[in-house]
PyMOL commands that place a pseudoatom at each C-alpha (Angstrom):
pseudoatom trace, name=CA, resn=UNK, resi=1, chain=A, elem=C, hetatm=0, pos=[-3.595, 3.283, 3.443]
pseudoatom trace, name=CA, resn=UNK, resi=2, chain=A, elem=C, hetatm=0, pos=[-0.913, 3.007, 6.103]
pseudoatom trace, name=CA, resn=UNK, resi=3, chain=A, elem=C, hetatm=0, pos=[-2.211, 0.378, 9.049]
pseudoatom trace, name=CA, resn=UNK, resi=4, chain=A, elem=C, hetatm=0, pos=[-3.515, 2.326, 12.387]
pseudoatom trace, name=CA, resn=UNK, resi=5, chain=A, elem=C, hetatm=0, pos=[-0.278, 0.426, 14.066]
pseudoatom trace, name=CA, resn=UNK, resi=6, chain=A, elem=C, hetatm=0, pos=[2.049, 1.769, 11.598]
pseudoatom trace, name=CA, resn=UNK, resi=7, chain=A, elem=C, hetatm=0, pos=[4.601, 4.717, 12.543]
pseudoatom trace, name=CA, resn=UNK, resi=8, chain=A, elem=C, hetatm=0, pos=[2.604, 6.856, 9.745]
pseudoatom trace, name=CA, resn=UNK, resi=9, chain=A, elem=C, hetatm=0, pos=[-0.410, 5.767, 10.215]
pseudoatom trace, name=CA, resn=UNK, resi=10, chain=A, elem=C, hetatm=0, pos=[-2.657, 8.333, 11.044]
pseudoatom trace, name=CA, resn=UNK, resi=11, chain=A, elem=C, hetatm=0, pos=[-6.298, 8.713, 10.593]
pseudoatom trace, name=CA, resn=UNK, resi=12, chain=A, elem=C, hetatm=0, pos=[-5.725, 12.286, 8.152]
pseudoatom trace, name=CA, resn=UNK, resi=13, chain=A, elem=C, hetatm=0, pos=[-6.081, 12.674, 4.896]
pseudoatom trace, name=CA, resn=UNK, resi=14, chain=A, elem=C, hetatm=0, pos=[-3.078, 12.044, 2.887]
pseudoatom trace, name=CA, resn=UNK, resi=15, chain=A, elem=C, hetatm=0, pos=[-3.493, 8.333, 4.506]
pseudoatom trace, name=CA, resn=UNK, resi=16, chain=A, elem=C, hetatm=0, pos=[-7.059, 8.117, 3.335]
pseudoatom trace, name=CA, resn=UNK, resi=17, chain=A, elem=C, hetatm=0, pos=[-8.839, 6.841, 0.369]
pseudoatom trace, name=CA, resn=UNK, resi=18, chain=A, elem=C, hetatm=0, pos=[-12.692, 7.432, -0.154]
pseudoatom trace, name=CA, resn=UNK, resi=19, chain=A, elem=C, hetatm=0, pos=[-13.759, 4.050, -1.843]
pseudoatom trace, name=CA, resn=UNK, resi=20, chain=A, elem=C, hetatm=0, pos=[-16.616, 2.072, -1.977]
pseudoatom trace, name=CA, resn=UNK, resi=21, chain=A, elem=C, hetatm=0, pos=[-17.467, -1.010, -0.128]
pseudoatom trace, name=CA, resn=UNK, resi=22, chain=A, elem=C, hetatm=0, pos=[-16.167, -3.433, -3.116]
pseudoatom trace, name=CA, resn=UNK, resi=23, chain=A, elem=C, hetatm=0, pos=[-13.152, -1.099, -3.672]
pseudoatom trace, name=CA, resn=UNK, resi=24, chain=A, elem=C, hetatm=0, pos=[-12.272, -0.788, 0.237]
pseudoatom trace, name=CA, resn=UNK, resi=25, chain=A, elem=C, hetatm=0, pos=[-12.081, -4.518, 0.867]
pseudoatom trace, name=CA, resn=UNK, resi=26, chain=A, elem=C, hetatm=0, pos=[-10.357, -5.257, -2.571]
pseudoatom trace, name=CA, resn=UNK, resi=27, chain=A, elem=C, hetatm=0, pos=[-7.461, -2.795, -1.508]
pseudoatom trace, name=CA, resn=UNK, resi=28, chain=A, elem=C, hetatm=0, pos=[-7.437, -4.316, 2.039]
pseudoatom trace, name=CA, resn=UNK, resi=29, chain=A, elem=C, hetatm=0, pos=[-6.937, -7.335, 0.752]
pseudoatom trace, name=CA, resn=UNK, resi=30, chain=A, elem=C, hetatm=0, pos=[-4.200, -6.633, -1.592]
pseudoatom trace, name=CA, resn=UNK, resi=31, chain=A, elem=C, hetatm=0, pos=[-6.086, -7.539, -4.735]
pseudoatom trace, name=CA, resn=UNK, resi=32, chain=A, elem=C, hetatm=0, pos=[-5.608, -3.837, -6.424]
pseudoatom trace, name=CA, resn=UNK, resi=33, chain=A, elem=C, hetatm=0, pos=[-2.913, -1.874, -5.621]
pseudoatom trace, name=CA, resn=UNK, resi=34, chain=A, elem=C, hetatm=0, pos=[-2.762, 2.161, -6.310]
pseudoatom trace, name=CA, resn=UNK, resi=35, chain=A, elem=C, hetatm=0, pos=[0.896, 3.652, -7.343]
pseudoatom trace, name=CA, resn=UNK, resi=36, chain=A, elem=C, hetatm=0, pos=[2.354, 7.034, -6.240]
pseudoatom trace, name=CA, resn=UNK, resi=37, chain=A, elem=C, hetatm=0, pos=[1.350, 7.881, -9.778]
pseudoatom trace, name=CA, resn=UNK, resi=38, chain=A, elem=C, hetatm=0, pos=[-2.380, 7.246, -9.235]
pseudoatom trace, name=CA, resn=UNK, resi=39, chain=A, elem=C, hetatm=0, pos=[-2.145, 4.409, -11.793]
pseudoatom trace, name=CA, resn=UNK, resi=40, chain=A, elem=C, hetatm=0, pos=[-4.514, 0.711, -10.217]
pseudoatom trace, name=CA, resn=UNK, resi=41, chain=A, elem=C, hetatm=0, pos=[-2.903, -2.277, -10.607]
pseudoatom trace, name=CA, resn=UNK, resi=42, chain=A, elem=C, hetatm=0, pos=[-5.165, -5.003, -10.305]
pseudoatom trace, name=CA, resn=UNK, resi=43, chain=A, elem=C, hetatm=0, pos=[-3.948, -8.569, -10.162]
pseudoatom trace, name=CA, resn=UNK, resi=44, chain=A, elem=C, hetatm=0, pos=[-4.548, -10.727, -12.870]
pseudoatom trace, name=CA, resn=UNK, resi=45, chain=A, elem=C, hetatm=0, pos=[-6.010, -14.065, -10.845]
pseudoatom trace, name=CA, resn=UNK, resi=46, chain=A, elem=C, hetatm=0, pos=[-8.508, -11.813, -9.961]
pseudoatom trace, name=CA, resn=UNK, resi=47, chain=A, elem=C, hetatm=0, pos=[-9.101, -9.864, -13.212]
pseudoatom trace, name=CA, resn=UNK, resi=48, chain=A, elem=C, hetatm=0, pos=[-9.627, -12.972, -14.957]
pseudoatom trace, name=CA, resn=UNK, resi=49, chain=A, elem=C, hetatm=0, pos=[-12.608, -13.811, -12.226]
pseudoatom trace, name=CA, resn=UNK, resi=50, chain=A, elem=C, hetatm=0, pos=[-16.258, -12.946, -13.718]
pseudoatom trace, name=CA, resn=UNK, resi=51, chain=A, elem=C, hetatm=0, pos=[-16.286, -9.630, -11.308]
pseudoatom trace, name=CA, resn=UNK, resi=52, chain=A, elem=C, hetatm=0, pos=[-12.676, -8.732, -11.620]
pseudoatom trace, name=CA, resn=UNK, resi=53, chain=A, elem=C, hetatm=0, pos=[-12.609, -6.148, -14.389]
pseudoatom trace, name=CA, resn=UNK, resi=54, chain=A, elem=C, hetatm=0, pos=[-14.722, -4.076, -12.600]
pseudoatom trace, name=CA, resn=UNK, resi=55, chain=A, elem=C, hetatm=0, pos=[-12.195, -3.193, -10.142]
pseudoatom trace, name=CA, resn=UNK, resi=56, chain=A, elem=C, hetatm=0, pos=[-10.454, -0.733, -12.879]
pseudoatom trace, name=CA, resn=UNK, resi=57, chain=A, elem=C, hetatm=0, pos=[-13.489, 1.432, -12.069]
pseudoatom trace, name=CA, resn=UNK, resi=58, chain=A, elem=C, hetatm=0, pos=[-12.466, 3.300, -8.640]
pseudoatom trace, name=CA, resn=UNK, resi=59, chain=A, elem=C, hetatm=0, pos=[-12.252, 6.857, -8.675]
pseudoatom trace, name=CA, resn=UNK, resi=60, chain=A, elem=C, hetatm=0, pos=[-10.309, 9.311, -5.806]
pseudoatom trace, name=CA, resn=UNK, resi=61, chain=A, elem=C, hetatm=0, pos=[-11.880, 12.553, -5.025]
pseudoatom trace, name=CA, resn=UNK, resi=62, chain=A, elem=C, hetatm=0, pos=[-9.190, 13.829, -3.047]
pseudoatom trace, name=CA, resn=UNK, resi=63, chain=A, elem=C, hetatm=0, pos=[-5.497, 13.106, -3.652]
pseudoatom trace, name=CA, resn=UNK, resi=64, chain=A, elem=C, hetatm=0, pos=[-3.429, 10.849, -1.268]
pseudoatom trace, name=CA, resn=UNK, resi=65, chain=A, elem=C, hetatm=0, pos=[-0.050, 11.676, -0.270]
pseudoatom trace, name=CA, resn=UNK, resi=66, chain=A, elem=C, hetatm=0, pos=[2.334, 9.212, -2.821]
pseudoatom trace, name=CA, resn=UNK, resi=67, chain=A, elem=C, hetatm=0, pos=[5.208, 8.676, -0.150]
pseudoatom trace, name=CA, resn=UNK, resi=68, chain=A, elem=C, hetatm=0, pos=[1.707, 7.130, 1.799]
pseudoatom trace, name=CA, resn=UNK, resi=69, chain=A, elem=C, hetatm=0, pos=[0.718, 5.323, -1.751]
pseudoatom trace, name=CA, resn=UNK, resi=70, chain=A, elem=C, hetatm=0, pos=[4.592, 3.980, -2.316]
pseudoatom trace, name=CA, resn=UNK, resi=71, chain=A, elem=C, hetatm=0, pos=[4.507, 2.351, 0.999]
pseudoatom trace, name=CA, resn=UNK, resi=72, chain=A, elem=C, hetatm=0, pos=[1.107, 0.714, 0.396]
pseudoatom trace, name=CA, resn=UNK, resi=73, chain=A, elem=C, hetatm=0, pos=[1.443, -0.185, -3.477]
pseudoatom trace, name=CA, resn=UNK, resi=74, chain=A, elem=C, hetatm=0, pos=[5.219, -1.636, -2.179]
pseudoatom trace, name=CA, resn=UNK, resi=75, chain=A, elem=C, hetatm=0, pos=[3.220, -4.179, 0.280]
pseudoatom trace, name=CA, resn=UNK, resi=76, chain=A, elem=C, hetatm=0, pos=[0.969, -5.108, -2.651]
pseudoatom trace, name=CA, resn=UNK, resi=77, chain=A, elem=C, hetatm=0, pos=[4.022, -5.970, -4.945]
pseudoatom trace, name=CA, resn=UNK, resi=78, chain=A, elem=C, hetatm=0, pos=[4.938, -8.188, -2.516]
pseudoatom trace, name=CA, resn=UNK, resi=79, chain=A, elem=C, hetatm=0, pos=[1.481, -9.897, -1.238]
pseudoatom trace, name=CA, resn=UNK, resi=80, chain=A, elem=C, hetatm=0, pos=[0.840, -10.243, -4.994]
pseudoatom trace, name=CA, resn=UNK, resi=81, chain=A, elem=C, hetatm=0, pos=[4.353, -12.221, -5.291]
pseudoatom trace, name=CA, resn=UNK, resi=82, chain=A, elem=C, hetatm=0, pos=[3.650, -14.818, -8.579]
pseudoatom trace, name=CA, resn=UNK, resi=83, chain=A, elem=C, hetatm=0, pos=[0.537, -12.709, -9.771]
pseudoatom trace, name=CA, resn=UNK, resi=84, chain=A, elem=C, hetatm=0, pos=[1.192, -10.430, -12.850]
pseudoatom trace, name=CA, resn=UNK, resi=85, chain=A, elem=C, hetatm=0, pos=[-1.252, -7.020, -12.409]
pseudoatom trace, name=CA, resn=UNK, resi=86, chain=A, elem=C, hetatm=0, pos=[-3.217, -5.256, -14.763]
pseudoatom trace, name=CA, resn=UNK, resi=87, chain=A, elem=C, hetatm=0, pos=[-2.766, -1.586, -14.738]
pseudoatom trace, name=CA, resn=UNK, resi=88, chain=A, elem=C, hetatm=0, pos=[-5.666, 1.233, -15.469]
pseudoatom trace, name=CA, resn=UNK, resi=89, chain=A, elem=C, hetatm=0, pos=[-5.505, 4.502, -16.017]
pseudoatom trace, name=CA, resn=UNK, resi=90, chain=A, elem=C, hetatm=0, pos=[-8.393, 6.005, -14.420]
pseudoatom trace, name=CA, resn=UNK, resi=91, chain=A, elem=C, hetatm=0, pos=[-9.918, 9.693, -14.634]
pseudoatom trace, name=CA, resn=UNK, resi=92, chain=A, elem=C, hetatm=0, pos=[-8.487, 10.700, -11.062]
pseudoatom trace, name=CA, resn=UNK, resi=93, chain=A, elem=C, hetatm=0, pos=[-10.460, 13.665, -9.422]
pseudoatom trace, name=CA, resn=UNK, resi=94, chain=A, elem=C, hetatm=0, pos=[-12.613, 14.542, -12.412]
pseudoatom trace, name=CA, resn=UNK, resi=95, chain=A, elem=C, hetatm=0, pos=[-16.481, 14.604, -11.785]
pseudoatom trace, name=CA, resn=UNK, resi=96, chain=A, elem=C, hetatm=0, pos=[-18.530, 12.762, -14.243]
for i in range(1, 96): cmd.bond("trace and resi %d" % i, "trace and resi %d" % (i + 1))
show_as sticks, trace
zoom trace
């Protein structure tokens, strides 16, 4: 979550988040956001794209530190500037 050249930003695994490929590159590129609270925000230019809603899906299997998640989810607020977000509740850490 935190950036290899950040202060905190080291390769354990509060600062880690086991997502697929779609997920991973959608969180890199600040189009869903995850709060300290677990909750995905997903912004809304790209939930109104054909793909978009499927974004709500991701699941964690292990729990992130949410000092780690404010600092992230903070940097999305901001990259997402002008973009309201659609939040999901998702079934964190249960097995289907």
């Amino acid at each position: 979550m935190l950036p290899d050249g950040h202060p905190k930003g080291e390769p354990i695994v509060p600062n880690g988040l086991a997502l697929c490929k779609p997920h991973h590159a959608a969180f890199d590129r600040y189009f869903l956001g995850i709060r300290p609270d677990l909750v995905i925000e997903v912004r809304r230019d790209i939930m109104d794209e054909a793909d978009g809603p499927m974004l709500r899906r991701a699941r964690l299997w292990l729990r992130p530190a949410p000092d780690f998640l404010a600092e992230r989810f903070e940097v999305f607020g901001r990259r997402g500037r002008g973009h309201r977000s659609h939040c999901s509740r998702g079934r964190w850490g249960k097995r289907q």
